[in-house]
C-alpha positions in Angstrom: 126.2 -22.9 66.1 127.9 -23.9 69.2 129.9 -21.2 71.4 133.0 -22.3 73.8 132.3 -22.8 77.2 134.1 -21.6 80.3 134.9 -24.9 81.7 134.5 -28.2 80.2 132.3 -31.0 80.8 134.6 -33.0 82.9 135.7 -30.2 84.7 131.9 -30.3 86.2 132.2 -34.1 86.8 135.1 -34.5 88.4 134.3 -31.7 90.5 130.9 -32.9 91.8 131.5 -36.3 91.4 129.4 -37.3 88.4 129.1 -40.7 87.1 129.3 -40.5 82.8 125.8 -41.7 81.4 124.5 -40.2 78.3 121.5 -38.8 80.2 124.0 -37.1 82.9 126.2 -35.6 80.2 123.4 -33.8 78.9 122.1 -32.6 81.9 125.7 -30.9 82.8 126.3 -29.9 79.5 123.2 -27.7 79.4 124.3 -26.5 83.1 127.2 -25.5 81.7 126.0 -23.9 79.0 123.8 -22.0 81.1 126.1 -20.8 83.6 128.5 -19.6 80.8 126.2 -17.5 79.2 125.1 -15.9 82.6 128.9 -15.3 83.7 129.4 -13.4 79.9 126.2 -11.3 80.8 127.6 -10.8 84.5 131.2 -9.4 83.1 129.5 -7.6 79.9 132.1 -9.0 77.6 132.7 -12.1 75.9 136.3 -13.2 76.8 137.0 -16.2 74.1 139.0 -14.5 70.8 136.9 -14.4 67.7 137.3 -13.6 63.9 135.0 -11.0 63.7 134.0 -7.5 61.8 132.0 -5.1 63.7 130.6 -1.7 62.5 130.4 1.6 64.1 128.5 5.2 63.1 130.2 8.0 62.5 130.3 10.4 64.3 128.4 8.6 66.4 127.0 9.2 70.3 129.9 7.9 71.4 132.6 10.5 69.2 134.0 12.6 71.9 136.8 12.9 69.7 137.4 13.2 66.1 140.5 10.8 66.2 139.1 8.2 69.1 137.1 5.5 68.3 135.5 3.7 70.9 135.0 0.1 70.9 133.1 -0.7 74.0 131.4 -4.6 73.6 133.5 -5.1 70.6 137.1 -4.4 72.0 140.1 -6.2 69.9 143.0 -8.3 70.9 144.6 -7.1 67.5 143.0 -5.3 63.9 143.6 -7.3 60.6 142.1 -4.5 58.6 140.4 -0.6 59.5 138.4 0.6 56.9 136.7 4.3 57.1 134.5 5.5 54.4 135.2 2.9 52.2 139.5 3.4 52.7 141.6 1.0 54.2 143.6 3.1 57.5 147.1 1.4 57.4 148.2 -0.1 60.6 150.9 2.3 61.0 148.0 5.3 61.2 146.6 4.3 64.3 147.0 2.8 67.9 145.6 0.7 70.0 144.8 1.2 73.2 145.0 1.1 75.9 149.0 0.8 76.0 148.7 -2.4 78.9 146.1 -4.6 76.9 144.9 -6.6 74.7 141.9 -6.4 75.4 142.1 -2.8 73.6 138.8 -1.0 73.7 140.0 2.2 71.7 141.8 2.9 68.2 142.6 6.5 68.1 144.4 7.5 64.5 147.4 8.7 64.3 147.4 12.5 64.5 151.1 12.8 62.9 149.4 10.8 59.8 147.0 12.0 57.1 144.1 9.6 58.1 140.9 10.1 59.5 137.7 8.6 60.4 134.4 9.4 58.2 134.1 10.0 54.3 131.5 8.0 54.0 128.3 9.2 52.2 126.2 8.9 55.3 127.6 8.4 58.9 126.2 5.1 59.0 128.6 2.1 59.7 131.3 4.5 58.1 133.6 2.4 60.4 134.4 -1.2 59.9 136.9 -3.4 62.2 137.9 -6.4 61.0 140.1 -8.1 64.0 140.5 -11.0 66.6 137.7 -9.8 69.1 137.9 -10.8 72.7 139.4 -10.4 75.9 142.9 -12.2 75.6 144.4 -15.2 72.9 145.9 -17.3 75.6 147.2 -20.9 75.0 148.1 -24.0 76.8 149.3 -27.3 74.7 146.7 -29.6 74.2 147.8 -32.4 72.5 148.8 -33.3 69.2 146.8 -35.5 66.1 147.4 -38.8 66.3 145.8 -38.8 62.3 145.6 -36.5 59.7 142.4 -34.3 59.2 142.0 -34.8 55.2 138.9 -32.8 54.5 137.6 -29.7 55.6 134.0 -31.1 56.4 135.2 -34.2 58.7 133.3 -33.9 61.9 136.0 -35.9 64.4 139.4 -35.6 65.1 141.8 -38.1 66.7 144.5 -36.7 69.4 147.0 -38.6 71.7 146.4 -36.9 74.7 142.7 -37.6 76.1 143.3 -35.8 79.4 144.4 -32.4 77.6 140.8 -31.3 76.3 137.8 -31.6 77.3 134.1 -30.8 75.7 133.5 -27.1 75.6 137.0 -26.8 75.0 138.0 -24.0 71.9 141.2 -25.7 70.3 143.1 -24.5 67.6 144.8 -26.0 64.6 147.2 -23.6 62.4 144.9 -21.1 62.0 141.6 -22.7 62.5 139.9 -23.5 65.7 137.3 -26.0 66.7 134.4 -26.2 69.3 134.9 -29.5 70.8 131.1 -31.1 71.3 131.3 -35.0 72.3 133.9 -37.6 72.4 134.5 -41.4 71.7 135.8 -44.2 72.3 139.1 -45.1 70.0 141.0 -48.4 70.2 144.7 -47.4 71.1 146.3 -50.5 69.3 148.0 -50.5 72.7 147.5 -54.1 74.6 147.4 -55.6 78.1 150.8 -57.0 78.7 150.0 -58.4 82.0 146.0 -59.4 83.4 143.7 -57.8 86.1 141.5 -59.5 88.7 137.9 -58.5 89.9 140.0 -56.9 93.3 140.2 -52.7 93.6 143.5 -53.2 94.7 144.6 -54.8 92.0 145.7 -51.1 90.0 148.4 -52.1 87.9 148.1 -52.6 84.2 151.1 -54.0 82.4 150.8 -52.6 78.8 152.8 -53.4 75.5 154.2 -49.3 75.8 153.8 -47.1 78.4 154.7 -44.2 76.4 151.9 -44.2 74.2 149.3 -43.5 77.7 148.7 -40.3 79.6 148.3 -39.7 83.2 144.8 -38.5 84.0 143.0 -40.2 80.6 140.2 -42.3 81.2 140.9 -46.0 79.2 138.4 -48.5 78.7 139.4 -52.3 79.3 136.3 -54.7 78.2 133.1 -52.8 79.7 135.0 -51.4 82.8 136.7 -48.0 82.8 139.5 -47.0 84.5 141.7 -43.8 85.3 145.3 -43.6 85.2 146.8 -42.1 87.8 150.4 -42.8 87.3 152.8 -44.2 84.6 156.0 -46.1 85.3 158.2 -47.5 82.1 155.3 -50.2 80.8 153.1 -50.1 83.5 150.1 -48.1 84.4 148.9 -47.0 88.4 144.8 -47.0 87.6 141.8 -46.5 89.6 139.2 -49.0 89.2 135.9 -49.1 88.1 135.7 -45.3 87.3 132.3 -44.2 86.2 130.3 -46.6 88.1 131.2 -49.1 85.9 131.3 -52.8 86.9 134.8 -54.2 88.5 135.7 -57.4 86.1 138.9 -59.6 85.6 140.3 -58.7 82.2 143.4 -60.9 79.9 146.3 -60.3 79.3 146.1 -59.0 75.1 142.9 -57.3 75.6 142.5 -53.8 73.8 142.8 -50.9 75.6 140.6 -47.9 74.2 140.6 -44.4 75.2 138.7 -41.2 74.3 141.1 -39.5 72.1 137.8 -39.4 69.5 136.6 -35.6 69.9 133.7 -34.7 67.9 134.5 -30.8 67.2 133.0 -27.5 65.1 135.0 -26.7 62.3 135.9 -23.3 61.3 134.7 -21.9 64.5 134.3 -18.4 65.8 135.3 -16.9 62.9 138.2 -18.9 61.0 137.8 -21.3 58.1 138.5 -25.1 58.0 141.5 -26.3 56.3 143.3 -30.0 56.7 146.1 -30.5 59.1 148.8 -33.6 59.3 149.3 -36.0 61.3 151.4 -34.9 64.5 150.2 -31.4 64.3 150.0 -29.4 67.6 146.8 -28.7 69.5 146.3 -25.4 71.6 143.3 -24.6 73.0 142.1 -21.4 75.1 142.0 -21.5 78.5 139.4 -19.0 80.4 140.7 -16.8 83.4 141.1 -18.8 86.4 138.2 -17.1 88.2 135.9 -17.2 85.4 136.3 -20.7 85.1 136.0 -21.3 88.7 133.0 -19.0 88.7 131.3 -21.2 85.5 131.9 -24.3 87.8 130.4 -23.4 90.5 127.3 -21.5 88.4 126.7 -24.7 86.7 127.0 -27.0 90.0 124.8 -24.2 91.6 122.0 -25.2 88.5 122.7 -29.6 89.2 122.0 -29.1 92.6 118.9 -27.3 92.5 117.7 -29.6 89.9 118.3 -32.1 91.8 115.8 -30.7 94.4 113.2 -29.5 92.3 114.6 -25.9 93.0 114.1 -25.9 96.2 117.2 -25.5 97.9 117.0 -22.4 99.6 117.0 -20.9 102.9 114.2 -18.5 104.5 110.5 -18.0 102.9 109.0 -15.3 100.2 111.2 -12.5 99.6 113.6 -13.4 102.5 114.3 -16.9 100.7 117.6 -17.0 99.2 120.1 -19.7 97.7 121.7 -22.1 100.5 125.2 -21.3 99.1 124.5 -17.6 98.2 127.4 -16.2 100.1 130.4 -18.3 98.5 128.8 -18.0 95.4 128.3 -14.0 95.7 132.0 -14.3 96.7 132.8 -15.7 93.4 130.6 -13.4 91.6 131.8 -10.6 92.7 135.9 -11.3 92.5 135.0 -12.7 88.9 133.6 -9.2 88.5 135.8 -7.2 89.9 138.8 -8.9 87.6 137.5 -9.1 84.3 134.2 -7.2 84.3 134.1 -4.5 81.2 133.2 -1.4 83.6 130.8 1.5 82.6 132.2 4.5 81.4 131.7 8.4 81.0 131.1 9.3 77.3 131.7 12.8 75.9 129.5 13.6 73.8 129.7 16.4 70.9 126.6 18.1 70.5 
């Protein structure tokens, strides 16, 4: 099962200048992938909100107090259902805390109510939290469906807005959310109004509507791609031969495609697939700015010592040590310091 990255694909590319081939895409996705599992390990937490249940003893090690559960790994952004000893606890016989997050990493029951943890047969996962787990629910728009999903097992969905996601991406729909894994191609049933020449400076592309384009989406006229950098009424300000694709002359009437085709996860990290209209909004969750900046840099750490054989370092033996160690310990360690899960002290009852 896939798991949302940090930062997307084309977050890495643009950054380090990356041309798209299928070979490359692979090769950064799997830096990626890498670096945000190493970042998660680095912070002990994993900051993307999931459906999840999670069971604890009790009492436990951890019980310094009768009322106080502790969550540590598994702290909540909020609790669908508490259950102790087979009883449901009703949200209005316990808090969360603490009082500033999510992320909560305590419940502590109510002590002006009538409920309590344990009653269980055994202390074994007397406990059970069912909740949205994870460091923060954040959203930023991302788009909207440009076609209905019908089914709950269709593997692509169609959006408007190419530039807005990217793969690695978590999006949600209603109330499910999607891994975003590839993307495609999709004709825009948009046409050149106007023709281009084999000449970089020739960057403006007359279109049929202007409205139906977004700044920063990647369109592809014939076999050339192109970026657009800029939108005016019905005609697009592009950047030519993006990719390392070939500069050709293109007609007037040609298709213009785009890739608004995302290849996605359904019902992930927790929530179930459903169908969605046409039109339907598109969030998706964005990770902390340093984390994601933090992921980058991991992952073009991992390109660029592939790219050497792993041998870009300075010094010899036990001296030797990465070439960009101190900006990168930089990043580590302000990454660390703002959304680390730090140790704590546990009272224990004996």
């Amino acid at each position: 099962m896939a798991r949302p990255w940090h930062c997307t694909r084309e977050d890495v590319m643009a950054r380090g200048d990356i041309k798209l081939t299928a070979r490359m895409a692979t090769q950064v996705d799997d830096a990626i992938e890498a670096a945000t599992r190493d970042v998660e390990k680095r912070l002990h937490r994993i900051l993307y909100p999931r459906l999840e249940t999670h069971r604890f003893d009790w009492p436990g090690e951890q019980s310094g107090r009768t009322w106080r559960l502790w969550l540590d790994q598994h702290e909540v952004i909020s609790v669908t259902t508490l259950t102790s000893g087979g009883l449901v606890i009703p949200s209005t016989d316990f808090f969360l805390y603490p009082d500033s997050g999510p992320p909560y990493n305590r419940i502590e029951i109510d002590l002006a109510s009538n409920a309590a943890f344990g009653g269980g047969s055994t202390h074994q996962r007397d406990v059970e939290v069912l909740g949205l787990h994870g460091y923060n629910d954040d959203s930023k728009s991302a788009s909207a469906l440009a076609a209905a999903v019908s089914t709950t097992t269709a593997t692509t969905v169609d959006v408007t807005n190419a530039a807005a996601v990217g793969v690695g991406d978590l999006i949600k729909l209603g109330s499910e959310r999607m891994i975003v894994t590839g993307r495609a191609m999709v004709d825009t049933t948009i046409n050149a109004a106007g023709s281009l020449t084999a000449n970089l400076g020739n960057q403006t592309l007359p279109v049929s509507d202007g409205s139906a384009f977004n700044v920063g989406e990647i369109l592809l006229l014939d076999a050339e791609r192109v970026r657009v950098d800029d939108i005016a009424g019905n005609t697009l300000f592009v950047t030519r031969q993006w990719d390392g694709t070939v500069l050709a002359a293109h007609n007037t009437g040609i298709d213009i495609y785009a890739a608004r085709r995302l290849t996605v996860e359904r019902g992930a990290v927790g929530t179930t697939a459903a169908t969605h209209l046409s039109g339907a909004s598109i969030t998706r969750w964005p990770a902390p700015g340093p984390v994601k900046r933090l992921t980058i840099a991991e992952a073009q750490t991992t390109l660029a010592q592939e790219s050497t054989a792993w041998a870009r370092v300075i010094g010899q033996g036990e001296a030797a040590r990465e070439a960009w160690a101190r900006s990168l310990n930089d990043a580590r360690n302000e990454c660390y310091e703002n959304y680390g899960r730090k140790a704590r002290i546990r009272a224990v009852a004996r």
